[in-house]
N, C-alpha and C positions, 0 to 999 in steps of 0.2 A: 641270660647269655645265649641265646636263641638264635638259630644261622639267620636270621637275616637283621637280629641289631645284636650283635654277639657280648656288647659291654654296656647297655646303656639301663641294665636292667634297676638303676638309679630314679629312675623316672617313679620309679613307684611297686611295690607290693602288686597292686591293683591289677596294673598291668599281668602281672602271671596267673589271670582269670578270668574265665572265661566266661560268656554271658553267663551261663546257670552257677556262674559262683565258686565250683569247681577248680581247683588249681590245673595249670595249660602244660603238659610236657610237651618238655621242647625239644625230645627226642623222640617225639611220632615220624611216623612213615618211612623208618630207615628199609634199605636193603633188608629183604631173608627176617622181618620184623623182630630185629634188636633194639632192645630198651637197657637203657642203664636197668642195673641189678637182675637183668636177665641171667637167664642161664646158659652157656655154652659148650656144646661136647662138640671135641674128635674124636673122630676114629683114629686110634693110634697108628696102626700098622703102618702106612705110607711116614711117617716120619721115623719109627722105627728102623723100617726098610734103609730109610734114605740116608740114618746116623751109620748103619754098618757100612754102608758103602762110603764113609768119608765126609759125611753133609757136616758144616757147626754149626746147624740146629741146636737149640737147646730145647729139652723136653719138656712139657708143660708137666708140672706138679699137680699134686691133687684138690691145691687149693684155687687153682690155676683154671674156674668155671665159671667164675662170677664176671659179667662185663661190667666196670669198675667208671667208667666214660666211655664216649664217642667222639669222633673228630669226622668232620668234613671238610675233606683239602681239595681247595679253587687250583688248578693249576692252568696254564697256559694250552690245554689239548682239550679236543671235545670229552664229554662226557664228565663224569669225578668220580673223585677218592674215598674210600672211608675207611675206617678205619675204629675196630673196636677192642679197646683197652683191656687184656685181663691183668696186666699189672702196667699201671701207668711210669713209673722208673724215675718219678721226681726227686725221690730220695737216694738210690742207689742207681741211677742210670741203669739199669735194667728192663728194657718195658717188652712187652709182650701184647702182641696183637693179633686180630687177622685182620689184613687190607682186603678190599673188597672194589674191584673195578666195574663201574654200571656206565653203560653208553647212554648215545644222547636221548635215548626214550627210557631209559632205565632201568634197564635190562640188565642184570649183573651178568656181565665176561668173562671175569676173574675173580680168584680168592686166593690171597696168599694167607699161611702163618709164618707170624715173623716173631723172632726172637734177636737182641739187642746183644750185639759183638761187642761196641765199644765205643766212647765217645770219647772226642778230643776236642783242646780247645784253640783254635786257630790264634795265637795271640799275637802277631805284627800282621802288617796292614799286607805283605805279602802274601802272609799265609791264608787273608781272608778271600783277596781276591782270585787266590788259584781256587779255593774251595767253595767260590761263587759261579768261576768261570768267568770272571770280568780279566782277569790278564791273559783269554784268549785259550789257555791251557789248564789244566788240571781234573778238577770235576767236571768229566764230558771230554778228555782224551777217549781213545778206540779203545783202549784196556787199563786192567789197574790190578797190581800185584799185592798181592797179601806176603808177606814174610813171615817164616817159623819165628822168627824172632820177635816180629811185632807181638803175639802170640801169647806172650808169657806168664803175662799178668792179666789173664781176663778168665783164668780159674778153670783151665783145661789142666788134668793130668797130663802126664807123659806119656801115659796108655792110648788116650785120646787123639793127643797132640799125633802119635805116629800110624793111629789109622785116620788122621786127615791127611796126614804129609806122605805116607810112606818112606820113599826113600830121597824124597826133595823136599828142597829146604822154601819152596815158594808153590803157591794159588794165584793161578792167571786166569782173570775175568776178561771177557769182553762184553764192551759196551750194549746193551739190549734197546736202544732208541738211534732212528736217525739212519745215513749210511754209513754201514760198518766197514766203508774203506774210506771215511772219512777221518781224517788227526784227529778232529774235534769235534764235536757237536754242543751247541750252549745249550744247560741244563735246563729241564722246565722250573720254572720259577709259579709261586701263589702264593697262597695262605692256607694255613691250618687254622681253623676252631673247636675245642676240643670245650667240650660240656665234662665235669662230674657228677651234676648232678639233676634227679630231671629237670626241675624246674630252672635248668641254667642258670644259675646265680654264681656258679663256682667252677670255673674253668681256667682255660690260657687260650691266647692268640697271638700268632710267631707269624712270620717273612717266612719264605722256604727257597733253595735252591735244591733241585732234587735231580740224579741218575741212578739208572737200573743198569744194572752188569750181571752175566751171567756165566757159571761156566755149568759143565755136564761132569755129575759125579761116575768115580770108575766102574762102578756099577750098574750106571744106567740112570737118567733121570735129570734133569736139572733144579742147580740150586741159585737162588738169588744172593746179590749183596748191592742191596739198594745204601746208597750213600747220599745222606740229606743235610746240607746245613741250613740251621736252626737260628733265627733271630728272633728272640724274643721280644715280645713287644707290649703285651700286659698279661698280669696274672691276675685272675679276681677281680676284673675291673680296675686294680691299681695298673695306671699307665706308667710307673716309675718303675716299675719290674722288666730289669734290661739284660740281656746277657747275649752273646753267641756261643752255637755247640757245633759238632759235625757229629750226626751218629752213622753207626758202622750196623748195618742189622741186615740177619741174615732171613730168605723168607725161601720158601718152599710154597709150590702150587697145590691146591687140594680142589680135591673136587668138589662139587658144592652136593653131592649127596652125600657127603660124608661129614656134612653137620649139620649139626643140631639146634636152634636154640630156640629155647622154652622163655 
């Protein structure tokens, strides 16, 4: 499942090797040289920093080093996306990454860590097209409000909950693509392929409608909430693996000397 035949790895065994015989990973030459089962450290302090001031980061655990997969997402802008799995959130919608932005020579610009707020599932044909951006508005207005209330069930204390909120009961993003005195901007749209394992045989590949919104914690610093819907389109090679999601994930910027991976 190889970015350039992502499912056809049916064709044969054979194929995932290389003249000397050797098995071909198919996750060579990433960004900051990331291999599935690599190792990855932050440096805490800048997410730390960024939780007392308000951020809903969630902190990475201690089991939370190992890169689990990788994705490479095509989208509509120069350059691409990647994206490295420490916990991929198949089972528990929870996934945990760092994004990695590399321009058109490949030069990495950006790194986010992102941590997985909340998925929903768009179910009327309305709900898909706001969350498309096909009815003109929704995913890709100038801003987009989080409510204490939306809030409640995605496993935040009340401790928590009142040093994001203070003393409001709402989180107002604005749009970070496009111009931001425009109503609307239509989302970038692509693809994700997302490897588990190296020899690519075990992955997923999804449709994407994707925006970045940003606000400034009171602290100092910006936080992300990149807002993605998700069509799935095969898992494993099985093309009958269908579903649509919206995920909600929150990412913070890190500097790229402040990791690691082995």
């Amino acid at each position: 499942m190889g970015w350039k035949n992502a499912f056809d790895y049916m064709r044969g065994i054979a194929g995932n090797h290389g003249a000397d015989g050797k098995a071909r990973r198919e996750d060579d030459g990433l960004p900051l040289g990331a291999r599935i089962g690599g190792m990855l450290k932050l440096q805490m302090s800048p997410l730390i920093r960024a939780q007392a001031n308000g951020s809903l980061i969630a902190m990475p655990r201690d089991a939370d080093t190992l890169i689990q997969a990788v994705s490479k997402i095509k989208l509509n802008l120069a350059g691409g996306l990647y994206r490295y799995y420490l916990a991929k959130g198949d089972d528990d919608a929870k996934e945990k990454f760092l994004q990695l932005y590399a321009d058109e020579k490949g030069q990495v610009a950006e790194i986010m860590y992102c941590t997985q707020l909340a998925r929903v599932i768009p179910e009327t044909a309305e709900d898909q097209d706001a969350y498309t951006g096909r009815a003109g508005f929704g995913l890709g207005d100038q801003t987009y409000t989080l409510w204490r209330e939306q809030l409640d069930d995605v496993g935040l204390s009340e401790e928590e909950l009142a040093t994001v909120f203070g003393e409001s009961d709402r989180l107002d993003y604005v749009r970070d693509a496009g111009d931001r005195n425009a109503s609307f901007v239509s989302p970038f749209t692509g693809t994700e392929t997302r490897i588990d394992d190296a020899g690519g045989e075990k992955g997923l590949k999804q449709e994407m409608y994707f925006m970045p919104y940003v606000r400034e914690l009171p602290g100092g610093g910006s936080e992300f909430l990149l807002i993605t819907t998700e069509i799935l389109s095969s898992v494993n090679g099985d093309n009958s693996k269908r579903g649509i999601h919206v995920d909600f994930v929150i990412g913070l910027p890190v500097e790229q000397e402040r990791v690691v991976i082995q």
